[in-house]
DOTI-50713 format. One record per residue (C-alpha): residue number from 1; x, y, z negated. Coordinates in Angstrom, 2 decimals, padded with zeros to 5 digits, always signed. Each point is the difference from the previous one (the first is absolute). Layout:
num->NUM, east->X, north->Y, up->Z $
...
END
This chain:
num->1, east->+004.48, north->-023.52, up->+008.00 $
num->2, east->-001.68, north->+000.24, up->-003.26 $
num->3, east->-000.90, north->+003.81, up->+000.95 $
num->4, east->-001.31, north->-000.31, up->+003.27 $
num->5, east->-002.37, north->-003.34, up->-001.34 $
num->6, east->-001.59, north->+002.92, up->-002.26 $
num->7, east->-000.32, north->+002.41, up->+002.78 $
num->8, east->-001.70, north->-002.81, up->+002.25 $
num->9, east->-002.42, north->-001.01, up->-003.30 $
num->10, east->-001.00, north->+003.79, up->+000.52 $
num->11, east->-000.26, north->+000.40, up->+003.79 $
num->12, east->+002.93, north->+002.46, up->+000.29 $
num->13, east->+002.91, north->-001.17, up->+002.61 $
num->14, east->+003.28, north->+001.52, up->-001.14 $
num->15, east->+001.06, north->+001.75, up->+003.26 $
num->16, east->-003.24, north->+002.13, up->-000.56 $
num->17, east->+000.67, north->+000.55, up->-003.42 $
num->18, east->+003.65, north->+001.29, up->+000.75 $
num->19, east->-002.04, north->+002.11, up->+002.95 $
num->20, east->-001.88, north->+001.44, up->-002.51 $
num->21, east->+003.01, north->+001.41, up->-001.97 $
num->22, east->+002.03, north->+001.17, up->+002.99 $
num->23, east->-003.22, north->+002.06, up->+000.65 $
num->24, east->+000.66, north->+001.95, up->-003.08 $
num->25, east->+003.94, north->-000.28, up->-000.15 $
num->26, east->-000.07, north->+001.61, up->+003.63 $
num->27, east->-002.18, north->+002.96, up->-001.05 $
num->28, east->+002.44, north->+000.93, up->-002.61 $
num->29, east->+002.83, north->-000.55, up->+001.80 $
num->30, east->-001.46, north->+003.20, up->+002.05 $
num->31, east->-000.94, north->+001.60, up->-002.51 $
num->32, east->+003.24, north->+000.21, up->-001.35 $
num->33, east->+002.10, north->+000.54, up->+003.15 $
num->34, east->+001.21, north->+002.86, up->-000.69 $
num->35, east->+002.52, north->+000.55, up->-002.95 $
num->36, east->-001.29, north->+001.56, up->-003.34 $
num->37, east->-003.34, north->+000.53, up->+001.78 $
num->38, east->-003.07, north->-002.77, up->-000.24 $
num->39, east->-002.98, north->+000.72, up->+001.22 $
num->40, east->-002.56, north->-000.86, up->-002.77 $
num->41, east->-003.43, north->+000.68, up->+000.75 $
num->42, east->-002.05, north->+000.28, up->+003.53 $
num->43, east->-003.55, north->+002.15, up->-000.94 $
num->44, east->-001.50, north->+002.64, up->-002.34 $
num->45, east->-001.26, north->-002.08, up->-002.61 $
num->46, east->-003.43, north->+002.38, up->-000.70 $
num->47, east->-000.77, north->-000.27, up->+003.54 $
num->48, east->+001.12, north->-003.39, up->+000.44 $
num->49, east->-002.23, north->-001.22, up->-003.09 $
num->50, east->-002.78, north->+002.22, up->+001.37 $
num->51, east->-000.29, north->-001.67, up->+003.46 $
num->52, east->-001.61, north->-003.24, up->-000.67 $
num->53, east->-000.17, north->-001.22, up->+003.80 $
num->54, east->+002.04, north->-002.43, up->+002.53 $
num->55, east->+003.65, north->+000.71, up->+000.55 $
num->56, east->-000.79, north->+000.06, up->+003.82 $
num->57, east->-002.43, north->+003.21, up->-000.55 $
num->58, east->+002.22, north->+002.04, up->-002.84 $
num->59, east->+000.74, north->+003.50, up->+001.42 $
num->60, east->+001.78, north->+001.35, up->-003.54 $
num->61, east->+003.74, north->+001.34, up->-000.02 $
num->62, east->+002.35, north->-002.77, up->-000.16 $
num->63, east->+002.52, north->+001.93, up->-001.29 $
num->64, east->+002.61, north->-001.53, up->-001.60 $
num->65, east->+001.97, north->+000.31, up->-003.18 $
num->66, east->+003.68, north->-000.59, up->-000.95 $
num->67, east->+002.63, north->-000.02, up->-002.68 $
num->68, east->+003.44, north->+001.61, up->+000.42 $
num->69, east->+003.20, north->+001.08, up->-002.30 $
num->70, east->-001.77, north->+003.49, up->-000.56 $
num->71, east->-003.40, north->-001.87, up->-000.22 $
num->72, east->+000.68, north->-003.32, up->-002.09 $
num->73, east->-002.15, north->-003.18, up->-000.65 $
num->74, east->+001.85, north->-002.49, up->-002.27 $
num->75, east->-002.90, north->-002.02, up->-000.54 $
num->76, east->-000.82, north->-000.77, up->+003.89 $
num->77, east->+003.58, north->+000.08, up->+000.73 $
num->78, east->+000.93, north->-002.79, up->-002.35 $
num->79, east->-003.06, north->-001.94, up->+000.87 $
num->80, east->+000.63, north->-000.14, up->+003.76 $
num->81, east->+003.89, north->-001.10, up->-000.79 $
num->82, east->-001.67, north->-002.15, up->-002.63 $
num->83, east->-002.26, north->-001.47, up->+003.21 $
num->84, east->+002.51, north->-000.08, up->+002.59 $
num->85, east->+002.29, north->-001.89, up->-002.16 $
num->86, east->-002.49, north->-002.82, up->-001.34 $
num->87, east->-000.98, north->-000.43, up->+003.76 $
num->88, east->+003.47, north->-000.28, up->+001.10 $
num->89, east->+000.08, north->-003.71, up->-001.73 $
num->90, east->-002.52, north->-001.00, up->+001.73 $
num->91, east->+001.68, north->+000.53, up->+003.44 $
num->92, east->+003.27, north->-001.33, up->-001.37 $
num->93, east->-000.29, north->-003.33, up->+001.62 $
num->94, east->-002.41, north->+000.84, up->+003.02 $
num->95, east->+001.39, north->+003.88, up->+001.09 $
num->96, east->+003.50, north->+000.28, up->-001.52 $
num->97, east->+000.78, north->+003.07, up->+002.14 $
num->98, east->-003.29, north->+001.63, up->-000.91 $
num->99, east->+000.09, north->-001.23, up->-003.79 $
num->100, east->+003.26, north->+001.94, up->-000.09 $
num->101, east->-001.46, north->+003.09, up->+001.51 $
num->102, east->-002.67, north->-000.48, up->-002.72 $
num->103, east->+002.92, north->+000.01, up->-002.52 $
num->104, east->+001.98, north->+003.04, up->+001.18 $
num->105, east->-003.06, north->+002.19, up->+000.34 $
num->106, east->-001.42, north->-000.95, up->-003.65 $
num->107, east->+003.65, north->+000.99, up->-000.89 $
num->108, east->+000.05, north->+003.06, up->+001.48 $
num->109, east->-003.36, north->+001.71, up->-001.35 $
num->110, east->+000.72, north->-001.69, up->-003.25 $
num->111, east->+002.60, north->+001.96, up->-000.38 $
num->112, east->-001.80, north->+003.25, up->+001.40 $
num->113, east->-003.04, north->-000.68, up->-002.79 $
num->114, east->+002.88, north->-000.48, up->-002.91 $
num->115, east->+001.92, north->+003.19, up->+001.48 $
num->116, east->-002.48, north->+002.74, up->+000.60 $
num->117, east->-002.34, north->-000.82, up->-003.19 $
num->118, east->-003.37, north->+001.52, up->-000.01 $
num->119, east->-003.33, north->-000.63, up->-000.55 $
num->120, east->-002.78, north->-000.70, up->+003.06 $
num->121, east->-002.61, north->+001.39, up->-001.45 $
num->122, east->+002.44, north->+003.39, up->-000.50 $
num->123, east->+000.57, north->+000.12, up->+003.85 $
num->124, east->-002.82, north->-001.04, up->+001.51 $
num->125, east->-002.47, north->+001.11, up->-002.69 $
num->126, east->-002.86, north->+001.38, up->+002.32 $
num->127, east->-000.26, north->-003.10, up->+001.95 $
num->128, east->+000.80, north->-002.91, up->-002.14 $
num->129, east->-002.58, north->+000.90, up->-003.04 $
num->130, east->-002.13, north->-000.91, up->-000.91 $
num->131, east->-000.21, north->-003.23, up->+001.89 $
num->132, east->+003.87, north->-000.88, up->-000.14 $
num->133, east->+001.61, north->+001.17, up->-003.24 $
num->134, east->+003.06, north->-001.15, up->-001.37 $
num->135, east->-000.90, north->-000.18, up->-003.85 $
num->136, east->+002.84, north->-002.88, up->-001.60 $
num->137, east->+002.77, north->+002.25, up->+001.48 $
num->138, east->+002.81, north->-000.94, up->+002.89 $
num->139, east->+002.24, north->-002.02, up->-002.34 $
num->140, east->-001.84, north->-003.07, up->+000.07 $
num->141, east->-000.25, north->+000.02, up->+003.59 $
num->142, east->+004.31, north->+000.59, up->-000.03 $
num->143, east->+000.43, north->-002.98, up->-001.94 $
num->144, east->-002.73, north->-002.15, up->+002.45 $
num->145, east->+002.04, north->+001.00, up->+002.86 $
num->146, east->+003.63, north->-000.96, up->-002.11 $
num->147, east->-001.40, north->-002.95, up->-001.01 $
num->148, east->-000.98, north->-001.41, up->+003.52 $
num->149, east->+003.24, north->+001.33, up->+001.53 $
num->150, east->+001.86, north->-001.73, up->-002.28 $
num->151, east->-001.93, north->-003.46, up->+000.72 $
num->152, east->+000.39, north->+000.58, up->+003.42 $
num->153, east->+003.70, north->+000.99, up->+000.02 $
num->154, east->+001.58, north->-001.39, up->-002.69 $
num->155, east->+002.16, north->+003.41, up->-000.77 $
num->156, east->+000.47, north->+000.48, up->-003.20 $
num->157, east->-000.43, north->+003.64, up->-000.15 $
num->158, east->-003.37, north->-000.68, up->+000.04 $
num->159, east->-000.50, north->-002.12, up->-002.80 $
num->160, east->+002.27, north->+002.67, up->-001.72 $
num->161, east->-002.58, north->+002.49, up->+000.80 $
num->162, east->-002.94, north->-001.96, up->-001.23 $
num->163, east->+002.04, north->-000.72, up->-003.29 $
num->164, east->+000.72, north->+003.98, up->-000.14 $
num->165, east->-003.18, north->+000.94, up->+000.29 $
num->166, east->-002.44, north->-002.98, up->-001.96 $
num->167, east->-000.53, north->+003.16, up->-002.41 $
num->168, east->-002.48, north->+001.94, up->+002.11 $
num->169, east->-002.03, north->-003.31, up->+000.50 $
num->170, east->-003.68, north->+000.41, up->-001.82 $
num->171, east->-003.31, north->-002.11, up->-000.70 $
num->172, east->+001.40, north->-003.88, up->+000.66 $
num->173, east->-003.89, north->-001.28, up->+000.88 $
num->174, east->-000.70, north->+002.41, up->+003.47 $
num->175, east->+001.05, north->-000.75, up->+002.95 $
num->176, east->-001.94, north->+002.15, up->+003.24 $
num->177, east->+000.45, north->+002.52, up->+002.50 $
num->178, east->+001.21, north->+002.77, up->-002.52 $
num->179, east->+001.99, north->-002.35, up->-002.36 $
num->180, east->+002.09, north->-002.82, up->+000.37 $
num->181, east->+001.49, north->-000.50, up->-003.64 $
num->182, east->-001.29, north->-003.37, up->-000.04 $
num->183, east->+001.33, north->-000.71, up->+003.50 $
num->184, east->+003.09, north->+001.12, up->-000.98 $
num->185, east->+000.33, north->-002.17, up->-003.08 $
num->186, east->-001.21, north->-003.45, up->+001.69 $
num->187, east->+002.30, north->+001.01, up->+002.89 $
num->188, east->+003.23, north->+000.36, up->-001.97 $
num->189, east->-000.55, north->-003.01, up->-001.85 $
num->190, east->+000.20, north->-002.27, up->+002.96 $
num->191, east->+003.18, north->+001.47, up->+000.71 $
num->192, east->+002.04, north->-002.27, up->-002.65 $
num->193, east->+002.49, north->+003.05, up->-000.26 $
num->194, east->+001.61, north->+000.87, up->-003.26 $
num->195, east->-002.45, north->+002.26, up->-001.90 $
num->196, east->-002.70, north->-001.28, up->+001.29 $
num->197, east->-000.68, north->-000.49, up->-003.49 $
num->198, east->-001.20, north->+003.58, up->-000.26 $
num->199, east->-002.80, north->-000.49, up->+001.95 $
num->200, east->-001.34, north->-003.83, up->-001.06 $
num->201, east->-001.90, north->+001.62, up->-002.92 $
num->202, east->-001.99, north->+002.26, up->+001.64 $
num->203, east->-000.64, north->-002.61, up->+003.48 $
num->204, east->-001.57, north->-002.22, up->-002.74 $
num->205, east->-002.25, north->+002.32, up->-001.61 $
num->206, east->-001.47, north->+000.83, up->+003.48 $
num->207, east->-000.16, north->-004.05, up->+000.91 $
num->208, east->-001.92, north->+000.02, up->-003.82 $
num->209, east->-002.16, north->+002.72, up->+001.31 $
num->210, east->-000.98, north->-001.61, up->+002.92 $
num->211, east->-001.26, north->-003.61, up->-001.62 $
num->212, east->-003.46, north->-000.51, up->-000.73 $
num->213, east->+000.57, north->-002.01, up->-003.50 $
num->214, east->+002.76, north->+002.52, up->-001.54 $
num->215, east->-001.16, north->+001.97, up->-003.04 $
num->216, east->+002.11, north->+003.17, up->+002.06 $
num->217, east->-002.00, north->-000.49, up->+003.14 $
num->218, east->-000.25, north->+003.04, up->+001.70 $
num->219, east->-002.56, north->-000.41, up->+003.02 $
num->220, east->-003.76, north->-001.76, up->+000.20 $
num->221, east->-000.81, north->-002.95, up->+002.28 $
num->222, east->-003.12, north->-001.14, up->+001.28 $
num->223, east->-001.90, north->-003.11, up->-002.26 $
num->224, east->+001.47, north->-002.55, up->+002.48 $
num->225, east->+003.50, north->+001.33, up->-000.32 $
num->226, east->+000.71, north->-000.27, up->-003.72 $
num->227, east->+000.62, north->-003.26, up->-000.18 $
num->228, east->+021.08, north->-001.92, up->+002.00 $
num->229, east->+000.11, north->+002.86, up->-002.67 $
num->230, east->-002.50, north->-000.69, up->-002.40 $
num->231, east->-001.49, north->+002.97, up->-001.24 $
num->232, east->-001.57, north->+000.39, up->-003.42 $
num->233, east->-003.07, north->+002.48, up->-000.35 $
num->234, east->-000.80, north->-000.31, up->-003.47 $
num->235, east->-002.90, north->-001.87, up->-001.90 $
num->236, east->+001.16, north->-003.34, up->+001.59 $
num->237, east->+000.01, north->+000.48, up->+003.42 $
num->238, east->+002.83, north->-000.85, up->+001.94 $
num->239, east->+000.50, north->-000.03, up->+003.74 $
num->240, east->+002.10, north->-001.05, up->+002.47 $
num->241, east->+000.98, north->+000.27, up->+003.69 $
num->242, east->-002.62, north->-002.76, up->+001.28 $
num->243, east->-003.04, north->+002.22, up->-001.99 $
num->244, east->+001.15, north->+003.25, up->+001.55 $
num->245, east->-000.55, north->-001.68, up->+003.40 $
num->246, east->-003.26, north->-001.22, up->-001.08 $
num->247, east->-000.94, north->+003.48, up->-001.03 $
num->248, east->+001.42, north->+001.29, up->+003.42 $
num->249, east->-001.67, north->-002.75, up->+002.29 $
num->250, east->-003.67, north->+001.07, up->-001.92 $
num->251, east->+000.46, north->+003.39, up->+000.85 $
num->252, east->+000.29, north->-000.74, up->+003.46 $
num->253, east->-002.46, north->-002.72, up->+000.40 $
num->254, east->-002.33, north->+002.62, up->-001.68 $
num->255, east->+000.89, north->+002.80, up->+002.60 $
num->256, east->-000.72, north->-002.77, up->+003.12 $
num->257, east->-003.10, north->-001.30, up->-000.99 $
num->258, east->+000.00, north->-001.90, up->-004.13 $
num->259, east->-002.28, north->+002.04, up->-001.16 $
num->260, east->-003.31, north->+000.06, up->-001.02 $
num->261, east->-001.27, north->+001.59, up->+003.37 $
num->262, east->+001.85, north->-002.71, up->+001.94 $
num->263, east->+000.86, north->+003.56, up->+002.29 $
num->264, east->+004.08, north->+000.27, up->+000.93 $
num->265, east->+000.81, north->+003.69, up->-000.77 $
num->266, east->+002.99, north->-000.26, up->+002.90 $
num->267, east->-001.75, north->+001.19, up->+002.94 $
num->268, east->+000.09, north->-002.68, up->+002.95 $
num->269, east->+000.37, north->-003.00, up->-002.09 $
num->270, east->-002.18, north->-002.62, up->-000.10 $
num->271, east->-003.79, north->+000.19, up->+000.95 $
num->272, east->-001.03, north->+002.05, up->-002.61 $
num->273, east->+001.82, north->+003.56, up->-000.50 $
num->274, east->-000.96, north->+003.03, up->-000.43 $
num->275, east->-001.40, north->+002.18, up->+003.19 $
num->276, east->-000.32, north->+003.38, up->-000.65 $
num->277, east->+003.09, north->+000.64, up->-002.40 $
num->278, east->+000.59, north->+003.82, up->-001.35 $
num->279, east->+001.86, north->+000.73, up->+003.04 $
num->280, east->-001.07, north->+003.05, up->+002.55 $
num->281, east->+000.30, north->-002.32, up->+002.79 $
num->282, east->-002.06, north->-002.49, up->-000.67 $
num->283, east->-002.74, north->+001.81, up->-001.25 $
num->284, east->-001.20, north->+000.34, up->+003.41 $
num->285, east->-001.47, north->-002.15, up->+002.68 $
num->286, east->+001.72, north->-000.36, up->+003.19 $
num->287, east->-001.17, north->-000.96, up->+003.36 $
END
């Protein structure tokens, strides 16, 4: 109840948010239909960059790109298993059937990404750089998609895995496209599993990195931002669960409209959003 109150505060119905993710879940699930092959990429990225017009008028090769035992991608692999899986609890209690096709198909390339190890940027070089390099490496990306299948399965060889592996784990205060170290950390901590331990030190350097008032505060805020594990930053300041949410819920209030320009940065919301976003589409008028 208490989630879907927050989604109606924002104007989002939750059968269109769970649209929204079987929109994605679907295109991977084609994407990797085939065993130990996953399409990757649809386009030249030179020519795709170059041709700044509406989808409806592109005439460039759509060729596509894949990954295969010969041709290996650990780090896409492990993040579509990692995707698959996190979407799967979604469905749980809506789409059991397709929640469990979620589950075995996140199992399945996870274990083609952990098998045939390789690099992307190795194997698809030519097309992926500059625009879509791989620079933290493929193990964080294993560990991501261990880490989810494990919360979504419960199977301890999982866990194990993560456990094995919490070596190759890097910079605690990133967290993006090319690095989920941080993800991985805040992830396993929720897990209440035995050696979670390992990973509580470095989850609460990146929640220390995040906080406007901690001496190791890693990130700037805007003027009108800076203002049930309690987590101690140094120089006095001490936070718990209820100030992480605060810090959350300004971040998002920001994005849809809190902000000095009054202007919601989420296209469509409100009355006052941006109109001509950096998007090829939309830099045109239509009739």
């Amino acid at each position: 109840m208490e989630r879907n109150r927050v989604w109606r505060l924002h104007g989002i119905r939750p059968a269109i948010c769970i649209g929204c993710i079987r929109w994605g879940t679907d295109y991977l699930m084609k994407a990797t239909s085939i065993p130990n092959f996953i399409f990757v990429q649809v386009g030249e990225p030179y020519n795709d960059h170059n041709c700044w017009e509406r989808p409806e008028d592109m005439d460039t090769p759509r060729t596509p790109y894949a990954i295969s035992k010969e041709f290996p991608g650990s780090e896409v692999a492990a993040e579509i298993a990692a995707a698959l899986a996190s979407s799967s609890i979604v469905f749980r209690h809506t789409n059991y059937s397709y929640s469990q096709d979620l589950i075995r198909r996140a199992t399945r390339v996870f274990y083609f990404a952990d098998k045939y190890r390789g690099f992307y940027n190795g194997t698809l070089y030519p097309w992926v750089c500059p625009f879509y390099c791989d620079f933290s490496g493929y193990q964080d990306e294993l560990l991501w998609g261990a880490a989810w299948l494990y919360r979504a399965t419960l199977i301890p060889d999982y866990w194990n895995y993560v456990v094995k592996n919490a070596y190759n784990l890097g910079n605690y205060n990133e967290f993006g496209w090319d690095n989920k170290n941080a993800g991985i950390n805040v992830l396993v901590t929720r897990l209440n599993t035995s050696n979670s331990g390992l990973f509580i030190g470095n989850a609460n350097k990146f929640a220390c990195s995040l906080l406007p008032e901690s001496p190791t505060k890693a990130v700037d805020y805007s003027p009108e931002e800076s203002n049930n594990r309690v987590v101690a930053c140094g120089g006095g300041v001490m936070a718990d669960k209820n100030r992480f949410r605060q810090l959350a819920k300004g971040q998002v209030d920001y994005i849809l409209g809190s902000n000095p320009l009054n202007l919601s940065y989420m296209v469509g919301y409100s009355g006052y959003f941006p109109q001509r976003i950096h998007h090829r589409g939309s830099n045109f008028t239509f009739h």
